[in-house]
N, C-alpha and C positions, 0 to 999 in steps of 0.2 A: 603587486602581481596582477597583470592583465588578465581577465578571464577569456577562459579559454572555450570555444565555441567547437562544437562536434561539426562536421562538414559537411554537405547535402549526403553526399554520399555514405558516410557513417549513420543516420538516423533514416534515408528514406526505403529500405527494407522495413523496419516497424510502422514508418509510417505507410507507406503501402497496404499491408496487413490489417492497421489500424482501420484506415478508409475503408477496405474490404470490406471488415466486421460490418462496420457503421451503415455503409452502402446495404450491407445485405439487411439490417433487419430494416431500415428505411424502406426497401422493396416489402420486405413481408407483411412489415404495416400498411403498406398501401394496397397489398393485395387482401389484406383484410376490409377495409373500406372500400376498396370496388367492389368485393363479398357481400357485403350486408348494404350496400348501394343496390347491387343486382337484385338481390332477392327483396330486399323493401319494396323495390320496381314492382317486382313481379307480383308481390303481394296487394303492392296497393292498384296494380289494375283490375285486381279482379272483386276491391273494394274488401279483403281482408287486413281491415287497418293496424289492428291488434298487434296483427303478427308482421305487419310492416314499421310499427313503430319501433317492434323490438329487433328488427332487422338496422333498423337505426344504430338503437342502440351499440348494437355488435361493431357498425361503420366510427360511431363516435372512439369506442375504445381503440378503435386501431389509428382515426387521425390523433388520438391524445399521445398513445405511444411515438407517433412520426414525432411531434410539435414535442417531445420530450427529447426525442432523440438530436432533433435540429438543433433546439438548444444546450444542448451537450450534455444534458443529463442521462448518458445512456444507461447506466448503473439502475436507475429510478424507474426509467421506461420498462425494461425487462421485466420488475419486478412486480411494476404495477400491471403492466401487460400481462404478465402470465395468472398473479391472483384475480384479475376481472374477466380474464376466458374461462380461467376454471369455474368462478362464481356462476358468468353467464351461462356454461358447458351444462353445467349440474342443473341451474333454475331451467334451463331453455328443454330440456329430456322429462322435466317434473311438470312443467306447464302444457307443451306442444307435441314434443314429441315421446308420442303417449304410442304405443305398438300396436298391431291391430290384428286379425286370421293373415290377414294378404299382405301384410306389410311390415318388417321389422322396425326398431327402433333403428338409427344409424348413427344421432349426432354425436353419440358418447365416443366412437370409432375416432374421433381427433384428440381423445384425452389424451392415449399413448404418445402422439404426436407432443403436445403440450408437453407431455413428463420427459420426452429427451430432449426438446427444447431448454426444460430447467435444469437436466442434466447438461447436457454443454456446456449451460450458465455457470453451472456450478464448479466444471474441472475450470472452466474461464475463472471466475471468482470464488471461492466456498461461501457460505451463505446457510443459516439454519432457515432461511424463508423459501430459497429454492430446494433444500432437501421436503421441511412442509408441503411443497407445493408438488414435487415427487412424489409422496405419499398421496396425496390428496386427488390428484390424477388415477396413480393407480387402485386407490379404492374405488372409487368412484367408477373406473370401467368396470371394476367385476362386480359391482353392486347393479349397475344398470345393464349389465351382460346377463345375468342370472336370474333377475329380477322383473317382473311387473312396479317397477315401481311409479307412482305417479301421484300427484294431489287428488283429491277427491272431485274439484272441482276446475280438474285440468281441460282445456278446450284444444284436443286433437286438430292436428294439419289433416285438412281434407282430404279426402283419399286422393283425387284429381292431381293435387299437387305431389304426394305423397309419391305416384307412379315415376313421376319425373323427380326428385329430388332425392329418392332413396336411391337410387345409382347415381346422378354424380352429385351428390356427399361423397357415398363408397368409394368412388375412382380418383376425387382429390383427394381423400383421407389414405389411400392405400398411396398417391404418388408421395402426399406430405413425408406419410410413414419413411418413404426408400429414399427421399430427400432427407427426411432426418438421418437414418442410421448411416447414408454415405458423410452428412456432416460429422457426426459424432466417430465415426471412424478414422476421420481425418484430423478431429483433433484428439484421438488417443494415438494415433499415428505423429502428430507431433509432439507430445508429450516426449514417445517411447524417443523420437528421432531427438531428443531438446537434453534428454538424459547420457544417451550415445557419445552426442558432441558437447557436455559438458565432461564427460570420463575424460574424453582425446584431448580436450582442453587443458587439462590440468596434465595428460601426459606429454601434451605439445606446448607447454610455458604459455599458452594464450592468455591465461590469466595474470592481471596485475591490479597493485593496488595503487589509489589514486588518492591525491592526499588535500583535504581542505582546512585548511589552518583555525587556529583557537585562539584570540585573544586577551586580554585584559583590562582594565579601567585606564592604565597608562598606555598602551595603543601597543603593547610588547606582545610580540610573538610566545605563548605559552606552551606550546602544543599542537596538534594535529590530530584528522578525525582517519583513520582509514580507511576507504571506501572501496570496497570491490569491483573493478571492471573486468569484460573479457573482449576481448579484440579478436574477433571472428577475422580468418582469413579471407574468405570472401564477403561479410555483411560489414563487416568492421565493428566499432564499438557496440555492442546490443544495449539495450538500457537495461538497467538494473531490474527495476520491474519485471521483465518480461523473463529473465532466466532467472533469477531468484525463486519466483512462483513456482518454475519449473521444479527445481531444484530440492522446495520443499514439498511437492508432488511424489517428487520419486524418491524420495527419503536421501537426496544427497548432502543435505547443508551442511550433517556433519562433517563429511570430507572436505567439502566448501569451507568450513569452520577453522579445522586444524591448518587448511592451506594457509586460510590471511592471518589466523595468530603465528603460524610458522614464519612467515612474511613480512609480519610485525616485528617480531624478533628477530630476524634479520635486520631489518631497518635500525632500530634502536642498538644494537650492537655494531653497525657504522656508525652511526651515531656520536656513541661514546667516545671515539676517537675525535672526535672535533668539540674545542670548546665550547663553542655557542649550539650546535646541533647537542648536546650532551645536555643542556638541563629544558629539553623538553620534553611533554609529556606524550605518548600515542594512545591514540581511543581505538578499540578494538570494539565492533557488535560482536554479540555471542546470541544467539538464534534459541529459544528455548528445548526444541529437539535436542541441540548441541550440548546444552548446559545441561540436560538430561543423563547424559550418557554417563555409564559406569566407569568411573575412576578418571571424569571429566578434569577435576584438579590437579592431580597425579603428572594427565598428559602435560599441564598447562605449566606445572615445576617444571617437567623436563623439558621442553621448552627454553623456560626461561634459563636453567644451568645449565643447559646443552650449547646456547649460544655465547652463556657471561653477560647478560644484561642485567643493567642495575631493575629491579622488579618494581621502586621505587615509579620509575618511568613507564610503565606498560597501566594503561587503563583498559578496565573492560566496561562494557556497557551492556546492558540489562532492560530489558524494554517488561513491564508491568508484569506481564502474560506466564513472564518466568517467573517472578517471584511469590504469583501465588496460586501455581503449580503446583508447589507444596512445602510450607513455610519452614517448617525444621528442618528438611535434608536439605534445601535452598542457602539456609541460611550457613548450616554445618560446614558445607561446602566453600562457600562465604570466607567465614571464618581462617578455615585452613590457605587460602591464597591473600587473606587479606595480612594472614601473622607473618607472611614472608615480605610484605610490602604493598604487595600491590594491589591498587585502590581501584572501587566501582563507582559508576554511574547510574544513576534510574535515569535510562532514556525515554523519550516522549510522555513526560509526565504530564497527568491531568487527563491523560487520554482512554483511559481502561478505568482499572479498582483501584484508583486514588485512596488512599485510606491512613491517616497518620498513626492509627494502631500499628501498622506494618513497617514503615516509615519509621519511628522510631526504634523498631527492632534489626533494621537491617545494617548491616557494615558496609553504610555505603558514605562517600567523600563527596560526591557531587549528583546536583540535582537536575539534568536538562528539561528547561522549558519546551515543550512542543513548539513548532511552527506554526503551528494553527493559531495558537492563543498571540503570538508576536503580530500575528497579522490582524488580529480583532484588538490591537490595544490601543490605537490609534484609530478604530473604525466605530467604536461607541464608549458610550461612557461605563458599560458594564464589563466591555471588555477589557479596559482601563483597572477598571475594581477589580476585576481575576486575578488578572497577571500580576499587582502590584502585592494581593494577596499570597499568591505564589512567593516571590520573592520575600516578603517580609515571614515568612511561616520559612523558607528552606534560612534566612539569614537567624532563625531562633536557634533551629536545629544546628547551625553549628556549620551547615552544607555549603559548596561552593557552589551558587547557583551560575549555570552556562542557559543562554538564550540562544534559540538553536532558528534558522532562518533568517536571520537579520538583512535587509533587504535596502534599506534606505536611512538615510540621515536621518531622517526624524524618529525615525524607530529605535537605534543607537542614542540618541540623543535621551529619549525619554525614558528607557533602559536602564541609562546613567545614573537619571535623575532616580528614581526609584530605587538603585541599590544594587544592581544585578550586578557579577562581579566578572564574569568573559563574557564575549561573544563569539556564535558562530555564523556565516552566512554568506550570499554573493557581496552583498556592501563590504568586504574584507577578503574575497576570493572564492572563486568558484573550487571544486576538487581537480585537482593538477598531477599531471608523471613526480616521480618523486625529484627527479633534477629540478624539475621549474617549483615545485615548493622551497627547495632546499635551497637554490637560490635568492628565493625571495624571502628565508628566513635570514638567510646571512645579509640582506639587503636592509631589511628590519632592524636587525640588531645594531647594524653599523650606523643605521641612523639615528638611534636611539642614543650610541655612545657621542657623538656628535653634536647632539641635543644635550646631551649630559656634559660634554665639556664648555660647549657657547656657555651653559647656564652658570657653570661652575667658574668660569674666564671672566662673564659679566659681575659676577658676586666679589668677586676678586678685587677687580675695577673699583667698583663700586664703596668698598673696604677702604683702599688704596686711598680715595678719593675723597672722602669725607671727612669733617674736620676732626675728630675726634680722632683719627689714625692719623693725621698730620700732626695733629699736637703731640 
């Protein structure tokens, strides 16, 4: 199966966006560093060093977040960025900007700023470091709003400077402010718009599932993973990432949820009509919100005997987070879809509360390796000893282990070697419409039998041929 590439035009609306984000805090770090350029200037020509050194400092923090961001660690930059303003925020109000009869304090007035900063950060990504840093912002204004507070041996901004620097602080701190709240309104304004066109989507068939094949040690089509896409009328395919986030935002994944198992079961009930399409397996995610829901099992019968699919054939997959959510009604649950046939996966293991206490109490058939650890197995020798650890613990248990990214020959290769029993990845196909999988499983198969009759023809031969069946 040839993989199949999204088109400039299907991925360059995220990517646009993307740049956007990236673009914008790259600006805001540099206007950080012209910030504490300017004022270190200013400090050090009037020979106040102290306070020009620490003017530095503030410049250094915002080139470290740029030189973070350029090298793509944007995730890392924000974070570090926003815990070293607050640190800087709170020492720089305890040390210097100390209040006086004629002159208030100001520099705390950019905390707010910082806290919807890590709010944006945070509907962007969730994060207990950006809610922390939330917190820690808003104390800290109304500690220093309220407050005389200061070191005993703090060394106050001169008054001279103080005339001029207490109004524009205040005029950038108030523009930052109405810069923040317009960012932050536009992206609760996308969120709400992101939830809108995910309802219409699923009332306009926008969505569909896309399909990336599963392997096994003899090179045989086993299965398939189902993978969620929605094909925006005007954006085209969105990446997963970007509307899933969404989606568990606004609390829709369960709808999202019942869609692609509903979809699933469709698939596998065509299926069944077809010899070789018929004993394969479908992986369905199930979202831990989803696996939440009251009388989640229940729906997931009727389902399966609403359609007539062998239950035998429908996989669900489980990612850590749900299972220890809460291990008895988890497992309960478990139980009752696993007595009708059909079998779970722990997906992305190793990545969360790995734990073999749990592990042996779960009714699960198969064990997916992360793609993180496939890709550190070849890249040291310890990630060598993980992975191979992995497999040889899920081959005790009893588990089919699936290696989930498979990317390259040598990675399949040493896979092998060590025991793993499928694969999943680009080195076997990318996720495809469900014609071009179905395709390419009937192309699989037929090679397969092909392979099975040369070998079975040569043995023959070869029988034939030998003296011992001449005599």
């Amino acid at each position: 199966m040839a993989p199949t590439q999204p088109t400039t035009k299907q991925v360059l609306p995220s990517d646009k966006r993307s740049r956007r984000f990236i673009h914008a805090y790259k600006a805001a770090a540099l206007a950080v560093v012209f910030v504490g350029v300017l004022w270190g200037a200013i400090f050090a020509a009037n020979q106040w060093w102290l306070l020009a050194a620490v003017e530095l400092v503030f410049a250094a923090i915002g080139l470290v977040s740029w030189l973070l961001i350029r090298a793509g660690h944007l995730n890392a930059a924000l974070v570090c960025t926003e815990v070293a303003l607050l640190a800087f925020a709170i020492g720089f109000c305890l040390l210097f900007d100390v209040p006086s009869p004629g002159y208030p304090r100001v520099s705390h007035l950019f905390l707010p700023v910082l806290a919807i900063l890590a709010y944006i950060n945070y509907l962007r990504r969730k994060s207990n470091i950006q809610l922390a840093v939330i917190a820690g912002c808003l104390a800290a204004f109304v500690t220093f709003s309220s407050a005389d507070l200061h070191f005993s041996f703090a060394e106050p901004i001169p008054d001279d400077i103080r005339v001029m620097g207490t109004w524009i602080n205040s005029v950038l701190a108030v523009l930052m402010m109405c810069g923040g709240v317009v960012a932050m309104e536009r992206e609760l304004q996308r969120h709400k718009g992101m939830e809108r066109q995910l309802r219409g989507a699923i009332r306009r068939n926008e969505l569909e599932l896309f399909y990336q094949p599963q392997l096994n040690r003899a090179g045989q089509v086993v299965g398939a993973e189902a993978l969620l896409r929605w094909k925006h009328p005007q954006r085209g395919y969105i990446p997963p990432g970007e509307f899933i986030t969404a989606a568990e935002d606004c609390g829709l994944m369960p709808l999202l949820g019942d869609w692609v198992l509903a979809e699933a079961c469709r698939t596998l009930s065509s299926w069944s009509k077809d010899p070789v399409l018929a004993r394969l397996t479908l992986a369905v995610n199930v979202s831990a919100v989803q696996f939440g829901v009251e009388k989640f099992d229940q729906s997931v019968l009727e389902m399966v005997y609403s359609h007539g699919i062998d239950p035998t054939r429908l996989k669900l997959e489980l990612t850590e987070s749900v299972v220890v959510s809460g291990m008895t009604s988890v497992v309960a649950r478990m139980n009752v879809l696993r007595a009708t046939g059909i079998t779970f996966a722990l997906d992305d293991f190793g990545t969360g509360y790995s734990s073999l206490s749990y592990l042996r109490s779960l009714p699960i058939r198969q064990l997916k390796i992360d793609r993180s650890f496939v890709e550190e197995a070849l890249a040291s020798a310890q990630g060598a000893a993980l992975i191979k650890s992995i497999v040889q613990m899920g081959i005790e248990l009893d588990l089919v282990v699936l290696a989930e990214g498979v990317e390259t020959s040598a990675q399949h290769n040493f896979l092998m070697e060590i025991g793993c029993h499928e694969f999943q990845g680009y080195h076997f196909g990318r996720p495809v419409p469900l014609a071009t999988f179905e395709d390419y499983a009937q192309a699989m198969a037929h090679r397969a039998a092909l392979v099975s009759l040369t070998t079975e023809r040569a043995g023959r031969f070869q029988r034939s041929a030998s003296p011992v069946a001449r005599s």
